[in-house]
GUKOLGU-227595 format. One line per field, with one value per residue (C-alpha): residue number from 1; residue in three letters; x, y, z. Coordinates in pm, whole numbers. Example, Ala and Ser with C-alpha at 12.3 -4.5 7.8 and 13.67 -1.06 7.14 Angstrom:
REM residues 2
i <- c(1; 2) $
aa <- c(ALA; SER) $
east <- c(1230; 1367) $
north <- c(-450; -106) $
up <- c(780; 714) $
This chain:
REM residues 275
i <- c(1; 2; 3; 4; 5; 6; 7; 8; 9; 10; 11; 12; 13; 14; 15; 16; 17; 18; 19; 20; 21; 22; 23; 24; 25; 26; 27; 28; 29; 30; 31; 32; 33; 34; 35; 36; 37; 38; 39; 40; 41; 42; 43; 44; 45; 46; 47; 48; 49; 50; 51; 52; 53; 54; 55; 56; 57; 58; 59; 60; 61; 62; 63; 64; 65; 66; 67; 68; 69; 70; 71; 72; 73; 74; 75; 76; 77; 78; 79; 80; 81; 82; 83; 84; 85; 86; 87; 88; 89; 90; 91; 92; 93; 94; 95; 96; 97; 98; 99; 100; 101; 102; 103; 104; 105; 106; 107; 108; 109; 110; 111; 112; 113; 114; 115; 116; 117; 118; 119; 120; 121; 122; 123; 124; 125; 126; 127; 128; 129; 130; 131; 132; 133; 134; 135; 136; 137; 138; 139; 140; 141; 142; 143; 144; 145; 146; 147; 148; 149; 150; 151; 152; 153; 154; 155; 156; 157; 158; 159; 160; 161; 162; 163; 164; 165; 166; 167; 168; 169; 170; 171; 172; 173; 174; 175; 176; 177; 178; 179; 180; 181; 182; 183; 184; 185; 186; 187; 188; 189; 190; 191; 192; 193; 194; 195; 196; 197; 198; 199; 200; 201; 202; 203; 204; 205; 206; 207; 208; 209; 210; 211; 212; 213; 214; 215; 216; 217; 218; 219; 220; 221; 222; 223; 224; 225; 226; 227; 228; 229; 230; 231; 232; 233; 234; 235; 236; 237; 238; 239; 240; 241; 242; 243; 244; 245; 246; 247; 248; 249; 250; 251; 252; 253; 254; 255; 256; 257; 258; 259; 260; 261; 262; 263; 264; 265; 266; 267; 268; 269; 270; 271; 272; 273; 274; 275) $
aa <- c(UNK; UNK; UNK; UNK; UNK; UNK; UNK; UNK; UNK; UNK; UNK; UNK; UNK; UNK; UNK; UNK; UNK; UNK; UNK; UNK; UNK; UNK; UNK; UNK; UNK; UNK; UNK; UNK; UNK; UNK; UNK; UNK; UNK; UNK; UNK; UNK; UNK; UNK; UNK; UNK; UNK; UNK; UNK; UNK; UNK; UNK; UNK; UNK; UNK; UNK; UNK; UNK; UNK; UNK; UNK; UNK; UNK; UNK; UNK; UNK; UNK; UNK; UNK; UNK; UNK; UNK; UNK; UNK; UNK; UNK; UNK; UNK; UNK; UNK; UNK; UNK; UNK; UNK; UNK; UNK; UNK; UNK; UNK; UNK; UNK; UNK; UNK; UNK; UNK; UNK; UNK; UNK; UNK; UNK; UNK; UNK; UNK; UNK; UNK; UNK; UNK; UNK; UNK; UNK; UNK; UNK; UNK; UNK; UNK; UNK; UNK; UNK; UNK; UNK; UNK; UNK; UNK; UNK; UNK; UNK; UNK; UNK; UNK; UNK; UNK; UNK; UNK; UNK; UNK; UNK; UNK; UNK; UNK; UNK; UNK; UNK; UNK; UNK; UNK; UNK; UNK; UNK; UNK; UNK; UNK; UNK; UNK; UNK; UNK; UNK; UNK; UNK; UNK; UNK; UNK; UNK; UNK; UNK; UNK; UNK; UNK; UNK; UNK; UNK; UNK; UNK; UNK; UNK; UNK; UNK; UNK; UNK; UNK; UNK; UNK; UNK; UNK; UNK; UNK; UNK; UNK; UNK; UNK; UNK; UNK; UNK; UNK; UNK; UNK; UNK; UNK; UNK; UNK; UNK; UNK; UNK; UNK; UNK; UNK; UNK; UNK; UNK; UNK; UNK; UNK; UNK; UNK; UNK; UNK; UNK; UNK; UNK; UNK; UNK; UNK; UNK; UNK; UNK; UNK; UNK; UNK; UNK; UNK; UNK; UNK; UNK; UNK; UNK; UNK; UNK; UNK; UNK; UNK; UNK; UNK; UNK; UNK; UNK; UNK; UNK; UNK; UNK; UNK; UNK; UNK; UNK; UNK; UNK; UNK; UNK; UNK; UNK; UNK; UNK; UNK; UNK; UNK; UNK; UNK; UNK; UNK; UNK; UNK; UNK; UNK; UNK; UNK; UNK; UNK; UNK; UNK; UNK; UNK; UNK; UNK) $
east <- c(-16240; -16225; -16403; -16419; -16268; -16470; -16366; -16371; -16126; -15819; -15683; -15629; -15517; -15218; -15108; -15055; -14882; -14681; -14450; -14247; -14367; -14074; -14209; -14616; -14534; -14779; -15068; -15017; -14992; -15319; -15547; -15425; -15423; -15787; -15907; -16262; -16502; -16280; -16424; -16046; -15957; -16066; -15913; -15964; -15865; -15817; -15856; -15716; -15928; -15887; -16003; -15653; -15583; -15299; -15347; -15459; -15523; -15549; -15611; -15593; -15670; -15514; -15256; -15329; -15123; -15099; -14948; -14920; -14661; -14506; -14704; -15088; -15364; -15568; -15394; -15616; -15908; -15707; -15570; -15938; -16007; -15727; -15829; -16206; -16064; -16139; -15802; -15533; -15183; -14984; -14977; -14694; -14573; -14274; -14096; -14125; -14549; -14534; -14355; -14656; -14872; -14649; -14725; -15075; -15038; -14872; -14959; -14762; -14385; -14187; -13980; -13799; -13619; -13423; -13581; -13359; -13339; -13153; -13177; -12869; -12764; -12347; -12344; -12580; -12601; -12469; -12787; -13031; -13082; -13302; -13546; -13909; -14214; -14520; -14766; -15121; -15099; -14796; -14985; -15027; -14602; -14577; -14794; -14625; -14275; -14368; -14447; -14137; -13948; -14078; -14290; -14641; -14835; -15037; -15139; -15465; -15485; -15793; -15666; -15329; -15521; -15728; -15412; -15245; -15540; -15519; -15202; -15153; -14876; -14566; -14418; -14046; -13961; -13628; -13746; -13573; -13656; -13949; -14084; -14082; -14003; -13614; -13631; -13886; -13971; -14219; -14302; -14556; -14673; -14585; -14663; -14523; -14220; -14102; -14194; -14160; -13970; -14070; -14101; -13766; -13650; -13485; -13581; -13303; -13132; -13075; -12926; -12577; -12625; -12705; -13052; -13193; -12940; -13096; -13428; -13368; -13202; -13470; -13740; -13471; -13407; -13841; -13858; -13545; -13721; -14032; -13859; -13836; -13665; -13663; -13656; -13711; -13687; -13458; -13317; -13049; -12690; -12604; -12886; -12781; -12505; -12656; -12850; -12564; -12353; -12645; -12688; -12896; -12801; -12976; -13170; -13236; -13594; -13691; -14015; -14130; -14385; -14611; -14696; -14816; -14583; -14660; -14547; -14230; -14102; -14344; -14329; -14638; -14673; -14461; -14127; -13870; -13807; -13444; -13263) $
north <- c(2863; 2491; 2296; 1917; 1811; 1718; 1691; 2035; 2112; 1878; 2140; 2419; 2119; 2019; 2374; 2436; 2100; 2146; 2436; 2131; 1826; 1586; 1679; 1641; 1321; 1147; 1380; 1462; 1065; 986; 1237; 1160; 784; 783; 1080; 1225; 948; 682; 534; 502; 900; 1247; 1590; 1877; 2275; 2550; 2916; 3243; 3599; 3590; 3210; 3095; 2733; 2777; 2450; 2063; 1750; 1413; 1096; 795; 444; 528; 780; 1160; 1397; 1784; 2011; 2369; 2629; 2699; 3010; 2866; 3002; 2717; 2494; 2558; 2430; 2094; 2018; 1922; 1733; 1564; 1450; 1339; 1080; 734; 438; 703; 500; 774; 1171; 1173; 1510; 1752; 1776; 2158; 2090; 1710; 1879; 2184; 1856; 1671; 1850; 1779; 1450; 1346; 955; 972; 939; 1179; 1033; 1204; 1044; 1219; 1180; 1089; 1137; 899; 1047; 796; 479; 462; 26; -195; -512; -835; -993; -760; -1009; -1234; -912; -972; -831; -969; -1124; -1157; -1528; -1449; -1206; -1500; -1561; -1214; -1198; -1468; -1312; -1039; -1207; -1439; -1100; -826; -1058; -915; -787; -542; -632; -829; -993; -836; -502; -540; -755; -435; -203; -444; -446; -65; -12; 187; -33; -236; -476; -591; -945; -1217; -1607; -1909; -2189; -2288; -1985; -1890; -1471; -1446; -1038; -770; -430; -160; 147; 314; 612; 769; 1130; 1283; 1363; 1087; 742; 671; 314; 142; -186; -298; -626; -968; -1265; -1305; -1652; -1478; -1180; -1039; -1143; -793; -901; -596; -371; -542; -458; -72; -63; -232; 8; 284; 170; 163; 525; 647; 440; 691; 994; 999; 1035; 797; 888; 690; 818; 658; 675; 405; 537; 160; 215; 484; 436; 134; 426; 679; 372; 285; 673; 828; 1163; 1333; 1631; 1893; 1752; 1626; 1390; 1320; 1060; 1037; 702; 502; 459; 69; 24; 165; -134; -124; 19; 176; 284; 588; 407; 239; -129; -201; -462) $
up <- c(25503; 25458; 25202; 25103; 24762; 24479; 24116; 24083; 24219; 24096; 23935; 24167; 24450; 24199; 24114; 24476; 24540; 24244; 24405; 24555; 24362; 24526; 24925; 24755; 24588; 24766; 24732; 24394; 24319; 24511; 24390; 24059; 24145; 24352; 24287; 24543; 24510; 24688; 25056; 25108; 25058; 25154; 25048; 25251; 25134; 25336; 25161; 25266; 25217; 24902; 24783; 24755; 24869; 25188; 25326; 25191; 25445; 25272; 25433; 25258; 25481; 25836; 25710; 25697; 25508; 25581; 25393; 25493; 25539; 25926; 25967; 25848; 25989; 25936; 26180; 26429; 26182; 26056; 26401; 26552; 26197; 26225; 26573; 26496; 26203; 26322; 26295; 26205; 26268; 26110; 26079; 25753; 25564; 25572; 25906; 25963; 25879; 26112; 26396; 26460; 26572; 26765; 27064; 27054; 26989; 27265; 27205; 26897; 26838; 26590; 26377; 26071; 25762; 25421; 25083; 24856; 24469; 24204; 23804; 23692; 23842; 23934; 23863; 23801; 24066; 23962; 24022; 23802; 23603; 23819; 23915; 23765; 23775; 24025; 23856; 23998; 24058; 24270; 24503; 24788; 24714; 24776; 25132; 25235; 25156; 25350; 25644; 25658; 25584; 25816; 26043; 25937; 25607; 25630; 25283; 25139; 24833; 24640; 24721; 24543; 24313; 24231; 24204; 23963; 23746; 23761; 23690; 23998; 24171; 24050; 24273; 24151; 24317; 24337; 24308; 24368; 24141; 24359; 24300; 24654; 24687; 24838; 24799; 24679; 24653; 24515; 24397; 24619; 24404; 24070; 23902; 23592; 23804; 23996; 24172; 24519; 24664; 24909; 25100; 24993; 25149; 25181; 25330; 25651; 25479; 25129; 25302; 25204; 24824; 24657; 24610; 24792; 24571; 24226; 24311; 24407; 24052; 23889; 23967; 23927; 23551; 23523; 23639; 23434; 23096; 23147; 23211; 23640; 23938; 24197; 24488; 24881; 25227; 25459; 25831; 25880; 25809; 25658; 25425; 25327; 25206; 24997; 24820; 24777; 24626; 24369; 24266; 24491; 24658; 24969; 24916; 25193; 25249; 25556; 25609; 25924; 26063; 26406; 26489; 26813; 27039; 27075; 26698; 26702; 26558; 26278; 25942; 25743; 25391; 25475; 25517; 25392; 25494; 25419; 25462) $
């Protein structure tokens, strides 16, 4: 059986995502986050015999989210769900639940990254020091940054004006004394067990001065002052080893993304931009 989400039923959604509360990060963090009465997100539940939740999709914006065990015998009710959403750029969740749809998306490319998990930092950047919070009048700075720095933003102002107001997002920035953003990064998503980076970068002229490092530790030392982990997913080896160096070790969970083949060159929320 398969039911829509209401209020309801928070609680029994977050004791079955909290079996594995690193791999559910996001879901747990946007149903706490936006909860059921969002235009932005839907929560769907899929019930065995016996009333007990086996399966959850979530889609927030164009993303979807499945979570499910390899043998679910709802697939074959998510799968057409899935399908019928309008503007979905990317199918995101653990690898062994991502790689059951691959084959029937065919449009889609599979790609698959390691989440990564930092409790203490091993040293502290030289250039901590200059790391700052965003502040609302520096959200255009910011959307500017990131299109000098990745070449598009898939931002907009009022939304991230909306999420600061919240409290629901915390962008961690690098300015030179024009105020203009040099390097900058965020955390995504936070529950009682860990925050998610993301969106780390460096504008290509400022690159090679530890800038990028600074700001990983930054929001590091904000997740270790409230009692977190951090954790990030990553695919590039030379990244990599940026994170390792900093503190972070690789856990044995794999997160894979489908995405349009046309934007292989294109990040979403999902991933890391490193740089």
């Amino acid at each position: 059986m398969i039911y829509k989400c209401i209020e309801d039923h928070r609680e029994l959604l977050l004791n079955f995502l909290a079996v594995d509360p690193i791999m559910n990060l996001f879901v747990i963090g946007n149903i706490e986050t936006y909860g059921f009465d969002s235009l932005d997100q839907d929560v769907w539940a899929y019930t065995d015999d016996s009333s007990q939740i086996t399966g959850i999709l979530l889609r927030y914006k164009e993303n979807v989210i499945p979570v499910h065990g390899e043998n679910f015998d709802g697939f074959e009710t998510f799968l057409p769900l899935l399908q019928s959403l309008d503007e979905i750029t990317a199918v995101s969740g653990a690898s062994s639940t991502i790689e059951q749809y691959a084959e029937f998306l065919p449009e889609l490319e599979l790609t698959e990254t390691t989440i990564a998990l930092c409790q203490d930092l091993l040293e502290s950047p030289k250039n901590i020091d200059l790391v700052e919070p965003l502040k609302k009048i520096g959200i255009p700075a910011y959307l500017t940054f990131q299109q000098e720095c990745f070449g598009k933003t898939t931002e907009q102002e009022l939304p991230l004006l909306e999420a600061m107001n919240a409290d629901t997002i915390l962008i961690h920035v690098i300015k030179n004394d024009n105020g203009e953003i040099l390097s900058a990064g965020r955390l995504a998503v936070e529950t009682a067990e860990a925050g998610m980076i993301i969106d780390i970068g460096t504008i290509e002229s400022e690159r090679g001065n530890g800038y990028a490092s600074a700001i990983i530790a930054s929001l590091v030392q904000h997740c270790q002052q409230k009692g977190k982990k951090a954790c990030l997913f990553y695919s590039d080896a030379s990244a990599g080893r940026l994170y390792h160096r900093l503190g972070f070790q690789d856990t044995e969970l794999k997160w894979s993304m489908l995405k349009p083949r046309e934007e292989k060159d294109k990040k979403t929320l999902f991933e890391e931009l490193t740089t």
